[in-house]
C-alpha positions as a Markdown table, in Angstrom:
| # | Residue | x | y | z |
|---|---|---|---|---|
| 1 | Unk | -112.3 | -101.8 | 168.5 |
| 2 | Unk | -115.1 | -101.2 | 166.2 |
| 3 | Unk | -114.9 | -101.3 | 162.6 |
| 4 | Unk | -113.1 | -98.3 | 161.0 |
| 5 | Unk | -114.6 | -96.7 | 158.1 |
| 6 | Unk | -112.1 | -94.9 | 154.9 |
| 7 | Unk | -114.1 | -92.7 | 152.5 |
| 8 | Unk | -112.5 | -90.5 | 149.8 |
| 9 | Unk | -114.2 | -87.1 | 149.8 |
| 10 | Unk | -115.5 | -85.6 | 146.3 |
| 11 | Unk | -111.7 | -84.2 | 146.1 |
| 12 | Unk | -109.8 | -87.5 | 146.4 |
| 13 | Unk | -108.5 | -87.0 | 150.1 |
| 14 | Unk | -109.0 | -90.5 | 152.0 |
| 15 | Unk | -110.5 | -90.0 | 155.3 |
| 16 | Unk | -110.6 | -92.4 | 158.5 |
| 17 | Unk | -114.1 | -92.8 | 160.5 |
| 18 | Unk | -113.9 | -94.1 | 163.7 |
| 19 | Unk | -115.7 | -93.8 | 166.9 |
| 20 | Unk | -115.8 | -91.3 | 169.5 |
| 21 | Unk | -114.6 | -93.7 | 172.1 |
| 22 | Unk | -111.6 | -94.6 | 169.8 |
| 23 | Unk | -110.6 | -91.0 | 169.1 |
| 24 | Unk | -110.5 | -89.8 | 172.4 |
| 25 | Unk | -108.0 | -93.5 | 173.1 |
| 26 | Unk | -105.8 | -92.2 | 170.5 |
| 27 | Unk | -105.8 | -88.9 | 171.7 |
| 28 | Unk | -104.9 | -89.8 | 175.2 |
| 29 | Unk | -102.6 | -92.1 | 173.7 |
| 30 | Unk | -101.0 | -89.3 | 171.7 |
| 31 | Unk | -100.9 | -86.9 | 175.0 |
| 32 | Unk | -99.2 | -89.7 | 176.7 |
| 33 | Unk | -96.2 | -90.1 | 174.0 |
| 34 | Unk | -96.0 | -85.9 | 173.6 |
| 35 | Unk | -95.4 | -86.0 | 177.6 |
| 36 | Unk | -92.8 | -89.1 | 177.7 |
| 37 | Unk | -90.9 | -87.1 | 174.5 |
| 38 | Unk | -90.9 | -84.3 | 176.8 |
| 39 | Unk | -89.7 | -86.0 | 179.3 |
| 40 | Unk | -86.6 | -87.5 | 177.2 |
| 41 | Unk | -85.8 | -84.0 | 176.0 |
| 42 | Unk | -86.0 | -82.5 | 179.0 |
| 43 | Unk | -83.7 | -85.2 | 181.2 |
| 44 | Unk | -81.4 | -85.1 | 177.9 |
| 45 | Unk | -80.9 | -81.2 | 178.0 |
| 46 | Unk | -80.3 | -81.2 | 181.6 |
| 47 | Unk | -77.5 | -83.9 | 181.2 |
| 48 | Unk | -76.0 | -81.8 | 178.6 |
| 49 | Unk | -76.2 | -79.1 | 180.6 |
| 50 | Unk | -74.4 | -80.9 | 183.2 |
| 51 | Unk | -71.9 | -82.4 | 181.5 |
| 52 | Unk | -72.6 | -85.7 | 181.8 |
| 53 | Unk | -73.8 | -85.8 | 177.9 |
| 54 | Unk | -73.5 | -84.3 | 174.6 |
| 55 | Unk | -75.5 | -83.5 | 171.6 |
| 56 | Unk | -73.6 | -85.0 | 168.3 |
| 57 | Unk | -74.6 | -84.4 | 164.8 |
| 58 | Unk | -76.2 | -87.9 | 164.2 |
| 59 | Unk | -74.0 | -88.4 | 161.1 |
| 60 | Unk | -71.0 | -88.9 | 164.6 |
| 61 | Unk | -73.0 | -90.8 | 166.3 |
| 62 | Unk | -73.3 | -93.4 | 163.3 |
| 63 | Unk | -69.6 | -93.4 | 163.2 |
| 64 | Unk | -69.6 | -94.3 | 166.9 |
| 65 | Unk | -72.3 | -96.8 | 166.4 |
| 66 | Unk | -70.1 | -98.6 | 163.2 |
| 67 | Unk | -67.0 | -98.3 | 165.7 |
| 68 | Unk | -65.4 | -96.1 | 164.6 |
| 69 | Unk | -62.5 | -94.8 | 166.5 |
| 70 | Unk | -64.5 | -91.9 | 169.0 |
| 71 | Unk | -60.7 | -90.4 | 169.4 |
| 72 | Unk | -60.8 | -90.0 | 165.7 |
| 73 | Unk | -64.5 | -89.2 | 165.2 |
| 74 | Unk | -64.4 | -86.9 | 167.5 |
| 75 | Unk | -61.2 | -84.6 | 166.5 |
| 76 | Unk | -62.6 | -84.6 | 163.1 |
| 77 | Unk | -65.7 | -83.3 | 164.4 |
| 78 | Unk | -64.1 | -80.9 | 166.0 |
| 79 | Unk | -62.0 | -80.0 | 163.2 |
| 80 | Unk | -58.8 | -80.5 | 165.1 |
| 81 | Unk | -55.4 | -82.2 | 163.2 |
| 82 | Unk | -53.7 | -84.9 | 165.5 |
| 83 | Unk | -50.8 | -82.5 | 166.6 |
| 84 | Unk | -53.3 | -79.8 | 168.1 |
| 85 | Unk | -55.3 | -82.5 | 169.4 |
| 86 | Unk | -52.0 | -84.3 | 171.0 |
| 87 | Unk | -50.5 | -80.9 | 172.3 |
| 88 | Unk | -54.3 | -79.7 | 174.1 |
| 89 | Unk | -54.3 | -83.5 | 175.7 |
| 90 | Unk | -50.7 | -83.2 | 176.9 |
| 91 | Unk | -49.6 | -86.2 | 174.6 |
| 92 | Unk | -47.0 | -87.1 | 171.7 |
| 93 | Unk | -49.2 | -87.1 | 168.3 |
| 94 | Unk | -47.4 | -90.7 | 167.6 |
| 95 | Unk | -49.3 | -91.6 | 171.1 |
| 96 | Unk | -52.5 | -90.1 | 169.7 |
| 97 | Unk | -52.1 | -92.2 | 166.4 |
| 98 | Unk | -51.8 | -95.4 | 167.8 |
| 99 | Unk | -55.0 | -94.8 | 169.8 |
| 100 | Unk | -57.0 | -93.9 | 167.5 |
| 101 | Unk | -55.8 | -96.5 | 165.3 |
| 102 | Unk | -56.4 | -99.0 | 168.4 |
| 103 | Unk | -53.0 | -100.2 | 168.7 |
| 104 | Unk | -53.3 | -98.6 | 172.1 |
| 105 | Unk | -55.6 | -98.6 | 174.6 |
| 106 | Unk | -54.4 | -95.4 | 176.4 |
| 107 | Unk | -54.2 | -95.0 | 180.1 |
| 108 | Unk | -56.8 | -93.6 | 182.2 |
| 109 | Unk | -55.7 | -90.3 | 182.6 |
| 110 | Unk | -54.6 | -90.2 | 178.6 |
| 111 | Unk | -58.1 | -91.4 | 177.9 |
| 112 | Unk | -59.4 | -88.3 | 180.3 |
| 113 | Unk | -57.3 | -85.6 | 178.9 |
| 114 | Unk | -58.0 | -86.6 | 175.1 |
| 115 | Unk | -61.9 | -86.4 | 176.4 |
| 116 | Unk | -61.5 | -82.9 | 177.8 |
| 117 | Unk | -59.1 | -81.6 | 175.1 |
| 118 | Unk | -62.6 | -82.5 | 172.8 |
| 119 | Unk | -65.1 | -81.3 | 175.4 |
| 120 | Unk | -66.7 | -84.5 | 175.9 |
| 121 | Unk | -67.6 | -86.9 | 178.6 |
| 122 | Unk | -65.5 | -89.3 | 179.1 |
| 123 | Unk | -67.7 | -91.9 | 178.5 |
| 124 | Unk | -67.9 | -91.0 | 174.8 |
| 125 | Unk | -64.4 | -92.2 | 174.8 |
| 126 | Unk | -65.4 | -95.1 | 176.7 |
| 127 | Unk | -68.7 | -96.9 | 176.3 |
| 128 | Unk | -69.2 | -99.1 | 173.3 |
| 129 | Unk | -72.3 | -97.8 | 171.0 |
């Protein structure tokens, strides 16, 4: 890597001179990220589209990632009270309560009726973030 020049122009705006060798690496390099950014998107819509994902706000996601309760995270998200969230998931809203407040687990078939009941994967419910 040669030795990069920064000049101010007569207006004050700082400019970087570099070679032609090293422009055209950074703009391969910058092609290259673009097309793997692309990639993400793309793979990320299509499990969306799918199912198998789905797009949060990132303020829920930061709640998932502090752990959160996702039961919880998720029916506020959704703007849902624990009896509407209960009745749509076929469950007592005491049942509900002491999930989301982790003094149960909830069975398998709870867990996957809480997770269509908020139109989510039920692997938001699951995995640990």
């Amino acid at each position: 890597m040669s030795k990069i020049q920064i000049i101010t122009s007569p207006s004050g705006e700082q400019m970087v001179v570099l070679s032609k060798e090293e422009f055209d690496l950074m703009a391969a390099n910058q092609f290259d990220e673009d097309a793997e950014t692309l990639r993400i998107y793309r793979e990320s819509m299509a499990a969306i589209e799918r199912g198998d994902d789905i797009a949060l706000p990132e303020a829920v996601w930061d709640r998932l990632e502090a752990r959160e309760s996702p039961v919880r995270v998720l029916r506020e998200f959704r703007s849902m009270t624990q009896k509407e969230l209960a009745e749509a998931a076929g469950i007592s809203q005491s049942y509900l309560s002491e999930i989301e407040r982790g003094a149960r687990e909830g069975t398998l078939s709870t867990i996957k009726a809480i997770a269509k009941a908020l139109a989510v994967p039920l692997t938001v419910l699951t995995e640990d973030y």
